[in-house]
C-alpha positions in Angstrom: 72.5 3.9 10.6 74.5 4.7 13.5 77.9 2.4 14.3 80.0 3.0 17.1 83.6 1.2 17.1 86.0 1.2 20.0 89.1 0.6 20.0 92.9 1.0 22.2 91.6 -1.6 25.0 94.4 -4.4 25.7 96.4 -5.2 28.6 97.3 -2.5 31.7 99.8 -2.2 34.3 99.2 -0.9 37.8 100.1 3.2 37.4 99.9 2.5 33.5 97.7 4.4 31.0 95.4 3.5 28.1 93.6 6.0 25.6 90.8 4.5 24.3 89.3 5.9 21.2 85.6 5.7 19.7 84.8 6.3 15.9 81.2 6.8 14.4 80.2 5.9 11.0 77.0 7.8 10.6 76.9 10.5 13.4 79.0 13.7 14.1 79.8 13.4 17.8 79.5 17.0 18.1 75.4 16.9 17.4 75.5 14.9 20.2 76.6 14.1 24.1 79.0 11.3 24.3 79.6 8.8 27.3 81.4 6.0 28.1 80.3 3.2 30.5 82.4 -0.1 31.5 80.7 -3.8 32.9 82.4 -6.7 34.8 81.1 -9.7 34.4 78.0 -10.3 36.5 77.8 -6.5 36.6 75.2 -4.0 35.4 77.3 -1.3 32.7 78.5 2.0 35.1 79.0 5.5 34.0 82.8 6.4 33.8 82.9 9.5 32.1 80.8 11.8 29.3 81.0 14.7 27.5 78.5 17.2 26.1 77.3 18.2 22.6 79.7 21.7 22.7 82.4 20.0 24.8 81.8 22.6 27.3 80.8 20.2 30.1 81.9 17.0 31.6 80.8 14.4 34.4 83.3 11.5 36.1 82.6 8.9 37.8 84.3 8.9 41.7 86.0 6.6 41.2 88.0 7.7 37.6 88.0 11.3 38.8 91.7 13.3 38.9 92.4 9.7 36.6 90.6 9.5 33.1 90.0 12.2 31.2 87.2 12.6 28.5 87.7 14.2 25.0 86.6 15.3 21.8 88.3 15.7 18.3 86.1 17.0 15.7 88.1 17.2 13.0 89.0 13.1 13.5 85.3 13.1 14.5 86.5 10.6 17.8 85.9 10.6 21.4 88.6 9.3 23.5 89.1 8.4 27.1 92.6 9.2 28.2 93.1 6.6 31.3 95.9 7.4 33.8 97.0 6.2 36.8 95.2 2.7 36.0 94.2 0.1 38.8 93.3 -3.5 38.9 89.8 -2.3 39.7 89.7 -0.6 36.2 89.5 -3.8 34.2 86.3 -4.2 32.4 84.8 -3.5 29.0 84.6 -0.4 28.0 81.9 1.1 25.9 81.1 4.3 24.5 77.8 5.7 23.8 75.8 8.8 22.0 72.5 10.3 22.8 70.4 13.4 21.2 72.0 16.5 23.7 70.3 16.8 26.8 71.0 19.1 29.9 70.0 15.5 31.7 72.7 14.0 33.5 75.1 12.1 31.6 74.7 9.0 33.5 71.7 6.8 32.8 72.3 4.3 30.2 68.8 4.1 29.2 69.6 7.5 27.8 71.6 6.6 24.9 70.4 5.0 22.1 73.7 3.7 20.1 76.0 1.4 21.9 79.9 0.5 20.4 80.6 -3.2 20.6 83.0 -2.4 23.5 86.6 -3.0 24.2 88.3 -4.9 27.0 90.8 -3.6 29.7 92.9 -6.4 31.3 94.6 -6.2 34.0 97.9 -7.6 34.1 99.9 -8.4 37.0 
């Protein structure tokens, strides 16, 4: 059984940075494409960034590009979302996510089939 646990969320600064991390117990995130997604309450979960099975390929969300950057370390076997240049706008939770590899978009949810329990960003003033 896949489990996905993220972790590194707490509380950000305007212009701050966060690295959020994801570990799997039961997959090799390199047999796979990774994403993550984020929700705000009262919000459907958004695509913020992903990453393909042979970490060749990428896909951003608008509004994290040039900001957060996606990445792989197989030898940790953890994804991690490197977020720069944070804005009050960027608070949410923050989830990452695995599906079977797929030259499909990265960006449907429906896609993935293991979820992380998320983590929160909060935006401090």
């Amino acid at each position: 059984q896949v489990q996905l646990v993220e972790s590194g969320g707490g509380l950000a600064q305007a212009g701050g940075s966060l690295r959020l991390s994801c570990a799997a117990s039961g997959h090799t995130f390199s047999d796979g494409d990774t994403s993550w997604f984020r929700q705000t309450p009262g919000e459907n979960r958004k695509f913020v960034a992903g990453i393909r099975r042979r970490a060749d390929s990428w896909d951003y969300a608008e509004s994290v590009k040039g900001r957060f950057t996606v990445s792989r370390d197989n030898a940790k076997n953890l994804v991690y979302l490197q977020m720069n240049s944070l804005k009050p706008e960027d608070e949410a939770v923050y989830y990452c996510a695995i599906r079977s590899p797929s030259w499909y978009s990265l960006r449907p949810d429906e896609a993935y089939s293991s979820w992380g329990q998320g983590t929160q960003v909060t935006f401090s003033s």
